[in-house]
N, C-alpha and C positions, 0 to 999 in steps of 0.2 A: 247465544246462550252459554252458561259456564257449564265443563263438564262436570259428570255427575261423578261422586265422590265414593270408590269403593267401599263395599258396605262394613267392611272390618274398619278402614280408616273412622266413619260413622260414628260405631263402637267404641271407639279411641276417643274420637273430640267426645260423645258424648260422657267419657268419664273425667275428661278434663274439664267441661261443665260442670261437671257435681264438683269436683275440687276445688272449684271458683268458687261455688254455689255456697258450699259448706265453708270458706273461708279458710281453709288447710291449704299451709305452706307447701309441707313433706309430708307424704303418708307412707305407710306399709302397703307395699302390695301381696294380697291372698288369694293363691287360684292354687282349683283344681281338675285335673283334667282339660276339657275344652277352656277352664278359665285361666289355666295354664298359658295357652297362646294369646289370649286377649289381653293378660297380663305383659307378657314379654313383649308382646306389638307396642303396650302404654309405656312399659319402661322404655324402650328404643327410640319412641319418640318423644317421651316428656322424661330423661335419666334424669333432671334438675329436679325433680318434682317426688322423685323417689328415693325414702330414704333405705328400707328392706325390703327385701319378696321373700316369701316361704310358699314354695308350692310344691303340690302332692300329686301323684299319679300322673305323671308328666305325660305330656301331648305339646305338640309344636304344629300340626296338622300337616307336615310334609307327606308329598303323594304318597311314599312308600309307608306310613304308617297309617294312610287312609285305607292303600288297597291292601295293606293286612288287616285291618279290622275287619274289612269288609270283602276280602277274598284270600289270602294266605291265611288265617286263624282258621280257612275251613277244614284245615287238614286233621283238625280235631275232632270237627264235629260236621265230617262229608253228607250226611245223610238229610240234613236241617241247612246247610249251607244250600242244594239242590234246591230246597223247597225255596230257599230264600228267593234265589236268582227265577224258578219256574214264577211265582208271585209276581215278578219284575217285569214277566214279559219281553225280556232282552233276549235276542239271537244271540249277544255275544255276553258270554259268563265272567270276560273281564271286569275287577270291580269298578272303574272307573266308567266304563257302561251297565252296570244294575246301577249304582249309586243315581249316577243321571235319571235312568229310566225309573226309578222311585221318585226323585226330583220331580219329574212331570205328572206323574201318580197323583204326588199330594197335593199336587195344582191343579188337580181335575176339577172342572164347575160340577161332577156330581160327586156330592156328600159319601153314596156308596163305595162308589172308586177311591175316594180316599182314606175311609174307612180300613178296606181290603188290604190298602196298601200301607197303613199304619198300621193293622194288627200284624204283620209280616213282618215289617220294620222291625218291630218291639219286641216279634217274638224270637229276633233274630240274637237283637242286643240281651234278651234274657237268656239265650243260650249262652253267648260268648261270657257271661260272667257267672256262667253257673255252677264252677267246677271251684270258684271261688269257697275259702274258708269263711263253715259258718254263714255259705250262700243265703239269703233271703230275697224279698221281692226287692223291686228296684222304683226306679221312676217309669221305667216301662211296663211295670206290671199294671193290674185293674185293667177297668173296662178304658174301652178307647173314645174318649168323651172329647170336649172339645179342649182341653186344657193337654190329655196325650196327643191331640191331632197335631197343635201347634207348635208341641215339642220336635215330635217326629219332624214336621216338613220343615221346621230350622235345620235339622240337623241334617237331614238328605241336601236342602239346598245350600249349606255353607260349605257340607263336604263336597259336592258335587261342581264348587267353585274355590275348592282347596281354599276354604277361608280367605279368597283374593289376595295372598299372599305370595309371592314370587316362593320356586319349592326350597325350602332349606334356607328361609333368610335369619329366621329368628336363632337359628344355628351357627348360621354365619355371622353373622353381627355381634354373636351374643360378647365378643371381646371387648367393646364398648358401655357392657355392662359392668367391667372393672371399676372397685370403688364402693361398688352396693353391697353391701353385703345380702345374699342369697342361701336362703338352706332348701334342698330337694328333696323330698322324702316318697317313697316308691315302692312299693311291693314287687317281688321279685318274682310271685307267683301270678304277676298281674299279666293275663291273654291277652286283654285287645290294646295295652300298652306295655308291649317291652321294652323291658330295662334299659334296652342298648340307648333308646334314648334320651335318657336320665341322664345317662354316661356319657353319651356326646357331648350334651346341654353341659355337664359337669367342666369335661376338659377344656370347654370351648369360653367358658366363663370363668376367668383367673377369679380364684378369690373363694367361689362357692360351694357349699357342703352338701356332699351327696350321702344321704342314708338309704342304703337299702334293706327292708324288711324283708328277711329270708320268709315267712309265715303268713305273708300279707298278700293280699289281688291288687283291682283296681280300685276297690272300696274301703271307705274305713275301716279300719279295725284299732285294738286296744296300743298295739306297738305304734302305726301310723301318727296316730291320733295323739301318745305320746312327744313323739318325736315333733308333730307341727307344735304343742302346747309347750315345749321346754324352748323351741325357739323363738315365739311368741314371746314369754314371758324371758328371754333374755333380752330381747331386743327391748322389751320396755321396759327393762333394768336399766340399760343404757340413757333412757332422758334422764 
């Protein structure tokens, strides 16, 4: 039997299918956040296939900026952080065991138990981004139906598998993305992803533009949004 193929690899050929599919030589790659890494895993393995990337509120999924989203950011907000981990059911308050133990939660065969443990989830991620400008609801907000259920348990089980990415490759590699042109855009008021690794991704990627939005979070805003749309529309000045 052939081994089974890590589920990020997955991700990857399946976008190389759509680019077969679609009949596109070269595209642009657009991520943000979590699309951030699944972007940089495609360039890395198909760089021929990529002509720009512009991505926003950068994530690379490395462990240290799992277990801050999910346990150093609590230093903000200790009191909802508690509630998170007690929800979890973990002896141990490390995030790298809540995350797991949420992981098993949302794969409980009763509907209840998953429930519980998506509204915890959600209410967690609406804390961390709450202090954000011009805060509003999120994708975590509403009721927890079956379309929040399935968001939640991707995201507890790809964090809880560090995106099956060895820690820190898409960081280390990224010098192989020389050639591409790259612009990064980042809110600098963004919690569950600091800056810092904007700036690694930045130095570690010859060639590529790092904006940082002193005014901005993790989510859109009017600067953000600026900055991805001028380099869009230079890049397709360029054909």
């Amino acid at each position: 039997m052939a081994p089974r193929l890590p589920r990020a690899t997955h991700l990857v050929a399946d976008l190389e299918l759509l680019r077969a599919h679609l009949g596109i030589d070269r595209w642009l790659l657009r991520g943000g956040s979590w699309g951030c890494t699944l972007a940089l895993a495609y360039a890395l393995r198909y760089p021929h296939r990529v002509s720009e990337i512009v991505l926003s509120a950068i994530s690379t999924s490395r462990h240290r900026e799992i277990d801050w989203l999910y346990g150093g950011v609590s230093r903000f907000f200790p009191e909802e952080h508690e509630r998170f981990v007690a929800c979890a059911g973990s002896a141990n308050s490390a995030a790298s065991n809540v995350v797991a133990a949420y992981d098993r939660l949302l794969g409980h065969p009763d509907r209840d138990v998953r429930v519980r443990a998506a509204t915890a989830w959600a209410r967690w991620e609406e804390t961390v981004l709450s202090l954000e400008p011009s805060a509003g609801p999120t994708s975590f907000g509403g009721p927890v139906d079956d379309d929040l259920l399935a968001l939640v348990r991707i995201c507890a089980h790809y964090y809880a598998n560090h995106a099956w990415l060895a820690d820190g490759e898409l960081i280390r590699d990224a010098g192989r993305l020389a050639g591409i042109p790259g612009v990064l855009v980042h809110g600098r008021l963004d919690l569950s992803c600091p800056v810092a690794t904007a700036y690694e991704l930045a130095n570690a990627w010859p060639g590529a533009e790092l904006f940082v939005c002193d005014e901005s979070g993790h989510r859109s805003s009017p600067a953000k949004s600026e900055c991805v749309r001028d380099a869009l529309t230079r890049f397709a000045d360029r054909r």
